[in-house]
MOPAC internal coordinates of N, CA, C and O (Angstrom, degrees):
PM7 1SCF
backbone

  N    0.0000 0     0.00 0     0.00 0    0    0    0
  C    1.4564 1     0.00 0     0.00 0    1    0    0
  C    1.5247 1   108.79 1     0.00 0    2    1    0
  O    1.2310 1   115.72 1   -49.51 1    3    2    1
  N    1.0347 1   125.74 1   130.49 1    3    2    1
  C    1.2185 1   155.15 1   179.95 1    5    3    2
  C    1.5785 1   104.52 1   -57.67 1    6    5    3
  O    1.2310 1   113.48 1   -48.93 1    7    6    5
  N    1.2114 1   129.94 1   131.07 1    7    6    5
  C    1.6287 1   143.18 1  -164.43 1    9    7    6
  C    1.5355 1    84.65 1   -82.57 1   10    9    7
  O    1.2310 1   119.67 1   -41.44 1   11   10    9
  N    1.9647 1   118.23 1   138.56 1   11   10    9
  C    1.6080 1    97.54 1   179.76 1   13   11   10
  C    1.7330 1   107.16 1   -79.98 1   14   13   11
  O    1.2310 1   125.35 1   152.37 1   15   14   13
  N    1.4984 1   107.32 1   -27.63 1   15   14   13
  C    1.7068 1   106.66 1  -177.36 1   17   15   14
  C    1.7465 1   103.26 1   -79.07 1   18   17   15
  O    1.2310 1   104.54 1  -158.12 1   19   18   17
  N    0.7703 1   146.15 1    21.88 1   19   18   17
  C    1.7359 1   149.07 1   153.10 1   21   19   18
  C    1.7733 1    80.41 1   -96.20 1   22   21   19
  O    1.2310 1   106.28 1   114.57 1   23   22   21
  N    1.3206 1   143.10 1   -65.43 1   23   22   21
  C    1.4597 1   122.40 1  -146.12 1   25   23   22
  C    2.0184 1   105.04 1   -74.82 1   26   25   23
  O    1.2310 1   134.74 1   155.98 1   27   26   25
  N    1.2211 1    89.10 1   -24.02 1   27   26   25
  C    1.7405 1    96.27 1  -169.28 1   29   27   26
  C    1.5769 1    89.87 1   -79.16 1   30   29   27
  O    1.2310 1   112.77 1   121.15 1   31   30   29
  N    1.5783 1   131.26 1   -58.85 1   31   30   29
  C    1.4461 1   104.88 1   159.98 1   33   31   30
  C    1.8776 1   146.66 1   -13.19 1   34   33   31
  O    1.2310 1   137.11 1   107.49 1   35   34   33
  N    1.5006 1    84.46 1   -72.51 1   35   34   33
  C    1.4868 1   105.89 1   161.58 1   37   35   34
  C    1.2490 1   122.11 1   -33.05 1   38   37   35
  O    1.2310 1   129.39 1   132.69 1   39   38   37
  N    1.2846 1    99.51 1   -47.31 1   39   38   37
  C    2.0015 1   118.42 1  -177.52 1   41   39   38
  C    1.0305 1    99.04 1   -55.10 1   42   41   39
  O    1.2310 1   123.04 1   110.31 1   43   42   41
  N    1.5561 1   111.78 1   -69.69 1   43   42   41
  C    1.2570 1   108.48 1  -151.01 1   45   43   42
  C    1.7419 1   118.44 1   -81.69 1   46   45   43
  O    1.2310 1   125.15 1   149.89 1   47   46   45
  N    1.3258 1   107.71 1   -30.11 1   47   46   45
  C    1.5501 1   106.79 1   152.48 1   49   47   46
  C    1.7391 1   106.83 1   -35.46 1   50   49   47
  O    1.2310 1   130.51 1   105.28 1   51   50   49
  N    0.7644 1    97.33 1   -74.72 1   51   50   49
  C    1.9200 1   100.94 1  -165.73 1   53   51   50
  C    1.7958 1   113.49 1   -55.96 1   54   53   51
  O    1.2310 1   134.15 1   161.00 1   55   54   53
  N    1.3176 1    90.24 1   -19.00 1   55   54   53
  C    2.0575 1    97.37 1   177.16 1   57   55   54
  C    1.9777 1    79.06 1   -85.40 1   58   57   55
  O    1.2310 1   114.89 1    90.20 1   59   58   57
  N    0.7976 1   127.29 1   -89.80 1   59   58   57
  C    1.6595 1   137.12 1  -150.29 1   61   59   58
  C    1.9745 1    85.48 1   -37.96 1   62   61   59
  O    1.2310 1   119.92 1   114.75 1   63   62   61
  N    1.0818 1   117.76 1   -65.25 1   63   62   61
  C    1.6228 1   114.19 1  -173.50 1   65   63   62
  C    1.6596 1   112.91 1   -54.15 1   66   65   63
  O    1.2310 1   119.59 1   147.74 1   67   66   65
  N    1.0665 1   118.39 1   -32.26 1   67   66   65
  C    1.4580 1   101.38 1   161.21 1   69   67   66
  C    1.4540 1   135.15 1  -111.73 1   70   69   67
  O    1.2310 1   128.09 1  -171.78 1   71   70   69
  N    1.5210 1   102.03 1     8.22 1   71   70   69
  C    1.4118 1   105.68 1   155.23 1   73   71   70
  C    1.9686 1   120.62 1   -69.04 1   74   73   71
  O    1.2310 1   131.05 1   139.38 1   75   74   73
  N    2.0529 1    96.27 1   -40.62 1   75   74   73
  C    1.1968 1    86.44 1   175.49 1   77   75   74
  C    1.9282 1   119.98 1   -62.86 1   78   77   75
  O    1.2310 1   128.95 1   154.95 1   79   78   77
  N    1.1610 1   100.36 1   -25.05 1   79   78   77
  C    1.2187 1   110.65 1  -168.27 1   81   79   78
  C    1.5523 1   107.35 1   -66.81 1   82   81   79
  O    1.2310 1   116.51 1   112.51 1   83   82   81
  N    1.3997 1   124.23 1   -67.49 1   83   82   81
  C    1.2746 1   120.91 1   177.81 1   85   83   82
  C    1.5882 1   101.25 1   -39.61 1   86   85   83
  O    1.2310 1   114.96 1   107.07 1   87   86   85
  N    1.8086 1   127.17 1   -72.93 1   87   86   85
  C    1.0519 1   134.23 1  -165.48 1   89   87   86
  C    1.5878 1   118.88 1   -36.18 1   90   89   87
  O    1.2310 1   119.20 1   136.33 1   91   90   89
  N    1.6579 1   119.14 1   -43.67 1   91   90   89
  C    1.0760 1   104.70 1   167.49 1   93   91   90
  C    1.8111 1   129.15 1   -80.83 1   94   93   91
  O    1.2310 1   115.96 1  -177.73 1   95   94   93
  N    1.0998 1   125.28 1     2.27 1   95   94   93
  C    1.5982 1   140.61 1   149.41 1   97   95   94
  C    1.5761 1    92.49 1   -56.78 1   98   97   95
  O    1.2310 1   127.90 1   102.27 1   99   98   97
  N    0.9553 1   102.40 1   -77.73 1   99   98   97
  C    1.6416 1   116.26 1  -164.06 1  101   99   98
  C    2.0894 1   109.37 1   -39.43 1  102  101   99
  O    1.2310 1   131.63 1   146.22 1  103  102  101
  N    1.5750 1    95.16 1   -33.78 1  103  102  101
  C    1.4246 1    93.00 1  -178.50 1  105  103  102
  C    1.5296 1   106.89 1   -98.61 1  106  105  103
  O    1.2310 1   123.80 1   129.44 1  107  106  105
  N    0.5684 1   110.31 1   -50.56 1  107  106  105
  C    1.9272 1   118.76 1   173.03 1  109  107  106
  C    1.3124 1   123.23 1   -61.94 1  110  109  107
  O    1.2310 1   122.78 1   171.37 1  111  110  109
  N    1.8834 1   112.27 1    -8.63 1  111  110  109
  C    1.5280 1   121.08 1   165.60 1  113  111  110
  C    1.5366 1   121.54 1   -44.51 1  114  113  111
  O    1.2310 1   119.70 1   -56.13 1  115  114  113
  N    1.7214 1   118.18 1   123.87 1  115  114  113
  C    1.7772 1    98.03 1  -160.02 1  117  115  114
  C    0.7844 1   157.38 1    78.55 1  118  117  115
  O    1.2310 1   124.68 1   169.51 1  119  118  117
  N    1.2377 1   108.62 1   -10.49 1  119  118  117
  C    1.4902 1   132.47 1   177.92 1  121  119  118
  C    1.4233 1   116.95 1   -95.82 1  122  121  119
  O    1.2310 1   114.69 1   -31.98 1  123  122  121
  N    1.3814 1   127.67 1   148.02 1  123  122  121
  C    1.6143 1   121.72 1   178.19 1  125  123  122
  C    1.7680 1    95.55 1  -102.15 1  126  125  123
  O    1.2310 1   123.81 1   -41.66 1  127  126  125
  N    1.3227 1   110.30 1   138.34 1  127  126  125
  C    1.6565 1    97.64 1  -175.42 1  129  127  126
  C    1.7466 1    84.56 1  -108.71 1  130  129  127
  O    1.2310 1   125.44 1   -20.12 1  131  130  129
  N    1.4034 1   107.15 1   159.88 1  131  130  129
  C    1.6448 1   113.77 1  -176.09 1  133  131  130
  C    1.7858 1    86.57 1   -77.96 1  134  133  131
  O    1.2310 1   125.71 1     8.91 1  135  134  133
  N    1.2552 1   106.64 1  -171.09 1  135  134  133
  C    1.6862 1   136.63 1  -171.75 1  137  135  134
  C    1.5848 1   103.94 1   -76.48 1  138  137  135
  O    1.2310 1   127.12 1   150.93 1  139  138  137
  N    1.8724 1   103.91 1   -29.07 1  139  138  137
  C    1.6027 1    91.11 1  -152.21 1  141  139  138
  C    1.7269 1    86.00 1  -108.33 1  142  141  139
  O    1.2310 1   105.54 1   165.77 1  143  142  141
  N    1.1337 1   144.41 1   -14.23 1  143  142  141
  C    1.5366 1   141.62 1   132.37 1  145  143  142
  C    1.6914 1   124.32 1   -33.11 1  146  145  143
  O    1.2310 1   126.91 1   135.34 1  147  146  145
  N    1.2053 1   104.32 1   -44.66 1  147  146  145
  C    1.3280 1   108.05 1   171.89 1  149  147  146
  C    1.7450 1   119.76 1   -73.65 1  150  149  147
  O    1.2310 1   129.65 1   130.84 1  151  150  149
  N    1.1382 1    98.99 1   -49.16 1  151  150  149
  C    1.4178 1    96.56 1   157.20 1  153  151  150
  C    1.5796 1   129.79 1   -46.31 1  154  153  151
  O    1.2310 1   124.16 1   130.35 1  155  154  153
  N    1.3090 1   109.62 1   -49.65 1  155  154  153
  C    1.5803 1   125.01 1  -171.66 1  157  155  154
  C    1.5939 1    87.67 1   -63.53 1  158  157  155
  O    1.2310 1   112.74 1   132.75 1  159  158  157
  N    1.6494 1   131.32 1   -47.25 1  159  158  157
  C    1.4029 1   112.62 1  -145.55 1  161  159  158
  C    2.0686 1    88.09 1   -91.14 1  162  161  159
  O    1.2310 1   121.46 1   172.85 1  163  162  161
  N    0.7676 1   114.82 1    -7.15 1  163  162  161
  C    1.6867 1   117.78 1   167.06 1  165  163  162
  C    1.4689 1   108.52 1   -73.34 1  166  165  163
  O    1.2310 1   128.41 1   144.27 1  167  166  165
  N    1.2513 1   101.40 1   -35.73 1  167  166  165
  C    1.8667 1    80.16 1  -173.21 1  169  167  166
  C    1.1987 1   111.18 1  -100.55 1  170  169  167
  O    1.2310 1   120.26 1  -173.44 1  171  170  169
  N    1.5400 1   117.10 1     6.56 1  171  170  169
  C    1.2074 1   122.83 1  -158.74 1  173  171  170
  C    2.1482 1   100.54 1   -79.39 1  174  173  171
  O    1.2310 1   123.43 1   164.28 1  175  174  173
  N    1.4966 1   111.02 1   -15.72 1  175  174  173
  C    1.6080 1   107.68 1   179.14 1  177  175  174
  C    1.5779 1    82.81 1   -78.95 1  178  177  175
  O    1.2310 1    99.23 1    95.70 1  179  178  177
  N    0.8439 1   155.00 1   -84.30 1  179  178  177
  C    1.6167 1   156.49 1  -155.43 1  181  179  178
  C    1.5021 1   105.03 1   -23.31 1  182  181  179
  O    1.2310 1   125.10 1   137.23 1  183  182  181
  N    1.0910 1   107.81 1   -42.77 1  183  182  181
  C    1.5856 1   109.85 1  -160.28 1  185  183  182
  C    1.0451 1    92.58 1   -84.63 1  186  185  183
  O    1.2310 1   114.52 1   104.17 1  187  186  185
  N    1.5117 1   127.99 1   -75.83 1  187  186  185
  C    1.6950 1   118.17 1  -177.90 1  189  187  186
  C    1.6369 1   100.21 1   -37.60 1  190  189  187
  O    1.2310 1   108.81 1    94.71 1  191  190  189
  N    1.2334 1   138.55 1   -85.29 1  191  190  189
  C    1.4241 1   124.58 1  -174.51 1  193  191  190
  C    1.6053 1   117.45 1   -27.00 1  194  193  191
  O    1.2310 1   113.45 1   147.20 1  195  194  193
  N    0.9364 1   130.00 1   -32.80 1  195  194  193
  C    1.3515 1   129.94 1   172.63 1  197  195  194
  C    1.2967 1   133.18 1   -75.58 1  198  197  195
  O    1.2310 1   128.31 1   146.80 1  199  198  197
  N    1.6774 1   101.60 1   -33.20 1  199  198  197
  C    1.2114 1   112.37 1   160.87 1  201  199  198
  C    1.4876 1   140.62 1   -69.68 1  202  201  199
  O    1.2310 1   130.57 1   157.71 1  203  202  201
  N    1.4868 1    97.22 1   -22.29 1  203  202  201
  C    1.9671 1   125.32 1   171.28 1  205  203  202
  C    1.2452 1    92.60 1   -64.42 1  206  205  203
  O    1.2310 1   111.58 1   106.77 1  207  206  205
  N    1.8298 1   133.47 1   -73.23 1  207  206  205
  C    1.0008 1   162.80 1   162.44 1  209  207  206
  C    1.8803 1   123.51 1    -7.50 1  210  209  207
  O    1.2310 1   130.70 1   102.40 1  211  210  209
  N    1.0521 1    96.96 1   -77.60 1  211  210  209
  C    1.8067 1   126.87 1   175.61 1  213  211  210
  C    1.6833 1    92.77 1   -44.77 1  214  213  211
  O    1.2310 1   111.60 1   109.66 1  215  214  213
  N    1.1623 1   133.43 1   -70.34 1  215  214  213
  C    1.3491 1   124.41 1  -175.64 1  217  215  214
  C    1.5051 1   117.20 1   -37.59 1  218  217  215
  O    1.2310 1   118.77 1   128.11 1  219  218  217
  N    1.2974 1   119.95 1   -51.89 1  219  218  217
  C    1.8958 1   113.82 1  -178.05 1  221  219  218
  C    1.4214 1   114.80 1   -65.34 1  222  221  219
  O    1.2310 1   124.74 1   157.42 1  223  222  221
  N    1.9577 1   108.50 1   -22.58 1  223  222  221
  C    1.7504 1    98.67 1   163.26 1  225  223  222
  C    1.2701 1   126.91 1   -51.80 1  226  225  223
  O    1.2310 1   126.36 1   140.70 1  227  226  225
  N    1.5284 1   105.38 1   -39.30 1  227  226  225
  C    1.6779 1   104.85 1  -165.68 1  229  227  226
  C    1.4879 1   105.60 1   -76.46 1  230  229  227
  O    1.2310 1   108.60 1  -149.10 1  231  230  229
  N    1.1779 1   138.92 1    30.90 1  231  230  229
  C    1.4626 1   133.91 1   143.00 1  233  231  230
  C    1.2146 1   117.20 1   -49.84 1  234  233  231
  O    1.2310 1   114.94 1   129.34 1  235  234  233
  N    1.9140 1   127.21 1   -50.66 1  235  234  233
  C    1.2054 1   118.07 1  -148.44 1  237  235  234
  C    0.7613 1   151.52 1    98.96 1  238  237  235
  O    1.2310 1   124.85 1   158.55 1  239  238  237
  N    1.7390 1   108.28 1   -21.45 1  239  238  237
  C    1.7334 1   101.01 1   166.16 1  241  239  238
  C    1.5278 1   112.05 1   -80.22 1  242  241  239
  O    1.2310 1   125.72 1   -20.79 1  243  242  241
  N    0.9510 1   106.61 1   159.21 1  243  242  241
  C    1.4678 1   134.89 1   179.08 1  245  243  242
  C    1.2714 1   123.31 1   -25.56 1  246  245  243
  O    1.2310 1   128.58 1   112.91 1  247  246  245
  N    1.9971 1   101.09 1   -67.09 1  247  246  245
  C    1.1909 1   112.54 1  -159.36 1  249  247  246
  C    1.8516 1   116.55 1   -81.71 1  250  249  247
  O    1.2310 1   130.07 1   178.08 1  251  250  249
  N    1.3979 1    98.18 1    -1.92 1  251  250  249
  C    1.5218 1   125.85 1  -166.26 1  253  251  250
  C    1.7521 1    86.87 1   -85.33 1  254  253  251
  O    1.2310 1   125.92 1   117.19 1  255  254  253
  N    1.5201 1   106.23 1   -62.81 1  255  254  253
  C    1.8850 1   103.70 1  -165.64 1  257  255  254
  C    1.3850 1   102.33 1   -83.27 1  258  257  255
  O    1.2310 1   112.58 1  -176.89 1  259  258  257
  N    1.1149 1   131.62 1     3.11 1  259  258  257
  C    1.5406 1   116.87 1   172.40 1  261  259  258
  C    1.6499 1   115.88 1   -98.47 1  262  261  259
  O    1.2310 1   128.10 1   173.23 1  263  262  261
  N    1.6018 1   102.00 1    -6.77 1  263  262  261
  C    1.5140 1   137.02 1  -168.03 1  265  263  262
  C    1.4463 1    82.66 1   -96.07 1  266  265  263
  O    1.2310 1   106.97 1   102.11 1  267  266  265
  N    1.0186 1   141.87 1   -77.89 1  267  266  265
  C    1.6351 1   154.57 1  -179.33 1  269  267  266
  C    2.2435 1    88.74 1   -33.67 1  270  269  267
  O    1.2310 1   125.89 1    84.88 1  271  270  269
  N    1.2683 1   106.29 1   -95.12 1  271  270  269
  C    1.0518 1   111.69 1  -161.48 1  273  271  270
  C    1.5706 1   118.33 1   -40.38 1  274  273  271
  O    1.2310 1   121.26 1   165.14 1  275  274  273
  N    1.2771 1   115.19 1   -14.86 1  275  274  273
  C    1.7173 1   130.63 1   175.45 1  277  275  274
  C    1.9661 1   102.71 1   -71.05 1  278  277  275
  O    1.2310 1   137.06 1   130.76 1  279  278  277
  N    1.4758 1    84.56 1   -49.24 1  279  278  277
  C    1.9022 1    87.54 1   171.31 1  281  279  278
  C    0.9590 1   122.91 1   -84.32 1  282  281  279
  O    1.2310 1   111.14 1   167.23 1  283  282  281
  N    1.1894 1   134.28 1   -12.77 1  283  282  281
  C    1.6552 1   118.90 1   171.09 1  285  283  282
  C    1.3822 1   101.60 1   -75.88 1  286  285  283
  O    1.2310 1   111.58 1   120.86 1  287  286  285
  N    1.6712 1   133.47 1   -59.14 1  287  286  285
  C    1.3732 1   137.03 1   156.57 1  289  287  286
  C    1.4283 1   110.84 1    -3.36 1  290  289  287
  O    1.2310 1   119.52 1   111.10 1  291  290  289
  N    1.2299 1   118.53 1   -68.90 1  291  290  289
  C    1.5333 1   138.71 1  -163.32 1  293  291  290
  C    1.8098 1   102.41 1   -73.68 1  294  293  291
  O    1.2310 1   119.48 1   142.52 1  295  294  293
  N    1.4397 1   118.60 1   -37.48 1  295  294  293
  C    1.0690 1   107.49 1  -167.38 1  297  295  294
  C    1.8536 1   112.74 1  -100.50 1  298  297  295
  O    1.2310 1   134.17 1  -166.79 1  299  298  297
  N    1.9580 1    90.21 1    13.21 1  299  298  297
  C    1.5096 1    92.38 1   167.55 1  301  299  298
  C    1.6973 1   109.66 1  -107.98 1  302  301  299
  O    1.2310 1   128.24 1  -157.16 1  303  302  301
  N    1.3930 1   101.73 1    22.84 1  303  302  301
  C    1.3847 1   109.10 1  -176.45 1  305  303  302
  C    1.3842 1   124.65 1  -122.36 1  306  305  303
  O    1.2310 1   126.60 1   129.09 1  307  306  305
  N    1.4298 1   104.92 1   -50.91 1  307  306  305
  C    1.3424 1   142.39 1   177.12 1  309  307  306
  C    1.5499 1   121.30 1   -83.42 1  310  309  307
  O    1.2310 1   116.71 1   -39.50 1  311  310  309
  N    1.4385 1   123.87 1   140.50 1  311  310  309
  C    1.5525 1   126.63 1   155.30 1  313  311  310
  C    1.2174 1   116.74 1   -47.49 1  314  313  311
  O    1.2310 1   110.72 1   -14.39 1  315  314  313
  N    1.7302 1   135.06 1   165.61 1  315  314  313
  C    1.2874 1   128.90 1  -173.37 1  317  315  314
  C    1.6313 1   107.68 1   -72.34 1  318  317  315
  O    1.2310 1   116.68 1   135.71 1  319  318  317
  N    1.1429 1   123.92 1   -44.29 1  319  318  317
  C    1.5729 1   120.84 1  -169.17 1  321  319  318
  C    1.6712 1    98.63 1   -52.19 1  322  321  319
  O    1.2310 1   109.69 1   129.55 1  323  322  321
  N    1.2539 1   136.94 1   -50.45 1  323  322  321
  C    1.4302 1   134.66 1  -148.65 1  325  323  322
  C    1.7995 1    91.38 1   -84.80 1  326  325  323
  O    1.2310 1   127.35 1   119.02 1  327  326  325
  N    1.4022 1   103.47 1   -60.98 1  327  326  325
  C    1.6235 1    87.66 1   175.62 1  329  327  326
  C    1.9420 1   116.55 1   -57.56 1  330  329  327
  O    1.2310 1   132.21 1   130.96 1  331  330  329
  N    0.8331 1    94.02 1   -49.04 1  331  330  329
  C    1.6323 1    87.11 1  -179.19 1  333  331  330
  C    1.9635 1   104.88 1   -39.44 1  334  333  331
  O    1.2310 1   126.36 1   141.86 1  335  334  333
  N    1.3891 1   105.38 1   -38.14 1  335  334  333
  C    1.2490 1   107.69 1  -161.60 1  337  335  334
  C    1.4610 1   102.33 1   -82.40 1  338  337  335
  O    1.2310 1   114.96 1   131.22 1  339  338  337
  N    1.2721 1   127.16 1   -48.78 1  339  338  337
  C    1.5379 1   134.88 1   161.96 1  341  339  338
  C    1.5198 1   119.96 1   -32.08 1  342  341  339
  O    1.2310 1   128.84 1   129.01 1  343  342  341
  N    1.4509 1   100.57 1   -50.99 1  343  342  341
  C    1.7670 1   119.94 1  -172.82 1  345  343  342
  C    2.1745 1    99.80 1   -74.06 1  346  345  343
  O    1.2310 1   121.07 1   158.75 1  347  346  345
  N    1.2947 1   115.57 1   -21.25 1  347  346  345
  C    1.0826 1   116.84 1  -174.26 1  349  347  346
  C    1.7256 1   117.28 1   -82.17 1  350  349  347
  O    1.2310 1   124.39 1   129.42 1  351  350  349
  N    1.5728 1   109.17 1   -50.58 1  351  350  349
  C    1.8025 1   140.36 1   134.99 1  353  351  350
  C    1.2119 1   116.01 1   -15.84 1  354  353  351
  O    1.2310 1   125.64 1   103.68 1  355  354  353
  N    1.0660 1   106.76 1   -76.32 1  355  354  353
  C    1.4873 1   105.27 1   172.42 1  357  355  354
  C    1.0092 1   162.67 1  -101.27 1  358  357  355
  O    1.2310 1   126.90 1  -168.64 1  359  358  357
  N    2.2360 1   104.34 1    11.36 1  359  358  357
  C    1.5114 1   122.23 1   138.23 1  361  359  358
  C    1.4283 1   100.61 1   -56.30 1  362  361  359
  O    1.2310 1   114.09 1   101.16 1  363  362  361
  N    1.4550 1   128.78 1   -78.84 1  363  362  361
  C    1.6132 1   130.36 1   174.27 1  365  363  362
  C    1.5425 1   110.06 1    -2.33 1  366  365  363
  O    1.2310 1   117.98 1   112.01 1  367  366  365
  N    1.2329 1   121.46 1   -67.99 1  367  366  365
  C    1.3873 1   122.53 1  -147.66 1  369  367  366
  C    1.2176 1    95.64 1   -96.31 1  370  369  367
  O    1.2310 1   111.54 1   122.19 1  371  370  369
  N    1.0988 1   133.54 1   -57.81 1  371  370  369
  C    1.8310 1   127.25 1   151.49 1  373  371  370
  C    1.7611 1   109.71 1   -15.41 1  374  373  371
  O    1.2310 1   132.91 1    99.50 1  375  374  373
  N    1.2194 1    92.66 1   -80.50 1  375  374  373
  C    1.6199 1    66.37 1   175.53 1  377  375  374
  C    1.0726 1   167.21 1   -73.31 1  378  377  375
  O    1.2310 1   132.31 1  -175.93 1  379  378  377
  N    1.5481 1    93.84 1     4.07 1  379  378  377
  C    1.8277 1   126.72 1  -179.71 1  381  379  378
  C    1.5032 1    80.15 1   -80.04 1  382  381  379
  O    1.2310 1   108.61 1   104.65 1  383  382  381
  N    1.3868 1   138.92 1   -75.35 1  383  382  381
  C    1.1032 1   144.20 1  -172.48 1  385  383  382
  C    1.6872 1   130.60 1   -42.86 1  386  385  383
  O    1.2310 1   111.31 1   136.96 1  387  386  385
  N    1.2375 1   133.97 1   -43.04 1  387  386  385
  C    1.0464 1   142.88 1  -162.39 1  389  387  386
  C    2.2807 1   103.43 1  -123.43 1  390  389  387
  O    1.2310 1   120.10 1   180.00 1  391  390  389

């Protein structure tokens, strides 16, 4: 059985994610956005992901920032699936290792 405050969480995650979602349709309906807006609202999932993310680096161990520095490398090279997949590889093996 399902915890009821984990399900009322859940809820409300999923009400807040598609409120933002409709809301920005709703504000940007009609509108021409320039090149350098469109860009900003593309990278804008990266950053929140990075920002969830970026906090468990600053621990310090090793195999975590040398795992980090393999993906930024990769993700100035690579599409997201291969770095995601690289950056996943080689926390793993980093830490079997180090």
């Amino acid at each position: 059985m399902i915890d009821p405050w984990t399900l009322i969480i859940i809820i409300g995650m999923a009400t807040v994610t598609v409120t933002t979602r409709i809301g920005g349709y709703a504000l940007l309906r009609g509108r021409t956005l320039s090149p350098r807006l469109l860009a900003t609202m593309e990278a804008a999932p990266g950053c929140v992901l990075i920002a969830v993310i970026a906090p468990h680096f600053a621990t310090g161990r090793p195999a975590d920032m040398l795992a980090l520095v393999i993906t930024v490398v990769a993700a100035l090279r690579l599409p997201m699936l291969p770095t995601v997949m690289i950056g996943m590889a080689s926390a793993a093996i980093l830490r079997q290792v180090l």
